[in-house]
C-alpha positions, 0 to 999 in steps of 0.5 A: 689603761685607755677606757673601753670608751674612747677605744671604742670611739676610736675603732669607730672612727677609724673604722669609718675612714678605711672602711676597713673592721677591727677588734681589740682584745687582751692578751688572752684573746677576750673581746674588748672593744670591736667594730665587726659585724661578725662576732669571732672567736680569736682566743685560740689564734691569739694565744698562738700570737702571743707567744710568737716572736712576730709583731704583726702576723696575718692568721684566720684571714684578719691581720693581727698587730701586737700593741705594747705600753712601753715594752708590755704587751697591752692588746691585740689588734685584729683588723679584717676588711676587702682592702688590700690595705689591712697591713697598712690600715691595721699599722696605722691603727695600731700605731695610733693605740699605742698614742693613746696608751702613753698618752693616757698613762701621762696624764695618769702619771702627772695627776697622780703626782697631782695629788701627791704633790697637793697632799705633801706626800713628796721630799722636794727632791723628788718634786723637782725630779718628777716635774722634769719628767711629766715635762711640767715647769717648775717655776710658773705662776699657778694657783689652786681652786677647789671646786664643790658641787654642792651635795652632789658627789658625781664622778662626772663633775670632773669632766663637767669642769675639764668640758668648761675650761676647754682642756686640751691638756694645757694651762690647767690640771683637773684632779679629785682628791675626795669624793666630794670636791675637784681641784684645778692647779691652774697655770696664770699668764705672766701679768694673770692675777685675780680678774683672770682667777675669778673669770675662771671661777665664774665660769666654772659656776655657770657651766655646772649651774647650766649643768643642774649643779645647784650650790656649786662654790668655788674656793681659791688660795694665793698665787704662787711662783714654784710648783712646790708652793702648790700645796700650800695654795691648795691648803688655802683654798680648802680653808677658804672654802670651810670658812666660806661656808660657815661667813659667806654662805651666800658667796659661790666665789671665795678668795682666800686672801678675802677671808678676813677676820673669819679666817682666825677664828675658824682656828680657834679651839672650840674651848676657847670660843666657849669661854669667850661667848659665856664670858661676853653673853653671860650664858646667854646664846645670841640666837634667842635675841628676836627676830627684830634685834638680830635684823637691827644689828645686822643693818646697823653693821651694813651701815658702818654703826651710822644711826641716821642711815640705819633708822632710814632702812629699816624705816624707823624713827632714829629715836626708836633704834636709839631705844632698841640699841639702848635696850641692847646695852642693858641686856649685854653691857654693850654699846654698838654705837661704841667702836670697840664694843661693837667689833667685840660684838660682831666677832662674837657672833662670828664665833657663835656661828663658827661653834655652831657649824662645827658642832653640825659636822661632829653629828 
């Protein structure tokens, strides 16, 4: 169904171009959009053109046309004017309502399968089948993005997004799946691969960003060659974006294939990682080191567990981080300056903030 917007922007403009007065109603004769002047009353003269066999009928001096989706009949076209040209006029804007009614149930027949397709509800057969008759190929390159705004669940954020890349119905299809996020299957150029997907992706930020969409992130999956591997992209890019939050909060473009060790663990069962933080920190939560210990643990990790480089950040004596990393040992029984002790420590940590937004979501 065409929204009464575009029906009305429609009318309008080709109101302006023939200088002739329209009205659409339904088929019970009520006003759904019009550009007369003159309010009228068509309910009695359309139910008698309803019924007739005519398609076009001239009656109450305006010229009506009957205006089918396929073969229902969807509106009624009235068309008045000081033109001897209303019969051509009004076959002209009815031809162009009909345009509008296949195309709109296009798009909506492609993005419905869309979100099926993104969601596993087809058998492959009928993936292959549907795709043939929504014209779409089969065996392009495209990949998945998810777009979420933040906190903001504004249906308008869809058309934000279809406004930035341009759309016209081409190398992109821009669906919502929940209220809180719009997914994009975007079709990738022969030789298209990251730069090309964090272009767009970047893009995609600074327009909402200049829309007043504050957090906006953007999580993508991998690339794939057949339209019925979308899903699996779009199952990447959602983990992508869940695990983003939680690793990279201060991301707003997240690759799935960038995920790292973040990825595993956010597939650990909450049991297991509890187990294995009391077994590392003994019962003790990481949160209650000081703020000065966390702060040297961080920049020891930036700094690729280097002593000199670190003690030169934080504008201390080397001697003294010595002290706190010594100190440190004691209290967990391991040794950062120790490789294998310290990925057990920097997993650990990854694990306590993955327990902690997990247990946020559950309240």
């Amino acid at each position: 169904m065409i929204s009464n917007q575009i029906l009305q922007n429609t009318l309008d403009g080709l109101g302006s171009i023939t200088h002739a007065e329209f009205c659409v109603t339904d088929t019970d004769g009520r006003t759904v959009v019009s550009t007369m002047r003159d309010k009228k009353n068509f309910e009695d003269v359309v139910a008698d053109f309803v019924r007739s066999p005519a398609d076009s009928q001239e009656l109450a001096g305006c010229q009506f046309f009957k205006v089918f989706d396929e073969q229902s009949l969807e509106y009624v076209l009235a068309v008045t004017g000081s033109s001897e040209n209303n019969y051509l006029v009004g076959k002209m804007a009815a031809f162009q309502l009909t345009g509008l009614l296949q195309a709109y149930k296009e798009r909506f027949d492609k993005d419905n399968f869309i979100k099926n397709l993104l969601l596993d509800n087809l058998l492959l057969v009928d993936i292959y089948s549907r795709a043939k008759k929504l014209h779409l190929k089969t065996d392009l390159k495209r990949v998945v993005l998810i777009v979420e705004a933040g906190d903001r669940k504004d249906p308008g954020t869809i058309e934000m997004v279809r406004e930035c890349l341009g759309l016209s119905g081409s190398r992109e299809i821009v669906t919502a799946v929940d209220e809180s996020s719009v997914v994009i299957v975007k079709e990738l150029s022969d030789d298209g691969g990251a730069k090309e997907i964090d272009k767009c992706a970047a893009a995609i930020v600074a327009h909402l960003t200049k829309e007043g969409v504050k957090g906006c992130k953007v999580a993508y999956g991998t690339v794939v060659g057949e339209i019925k591997e979308v899903s699996r992209s779009y199952k990447e890019a959602k983990m992508a974006l869940d695990v983003g939050k939680i690793f990279f909060s201060e991301k707003d473009i997240i690759p799935y294939n960038e995920l790292g060790i973040g990825r595993l663990i956010y597939q650990l069962p909450l049991p297991l990682c509890r187990m294995f933080i009391q077994e590392i920190f003994d019962g003790r939560n990481p949160e209650e080191f000081d703020e000065e210990t966390l702060t040297t643990i961080q920049k020891f990790f930036e700094n690729s567990l280097n002593v000199s480089e670190t003690s030169r950040q934080l504008f201390i004596h080397r001697n003294t981080l010595v002290y706190r990393l010594d100190k440190l040992q004691k209290s967990t029984n391991l040794d950062l300056r120790v490789f294998e002790d310290a990925i057990t420590f920097k997993i650990a940590l990854m694990v306590v903030e993955y327990m902690k937004y997990m247990e946020e979501q559950h309240y």
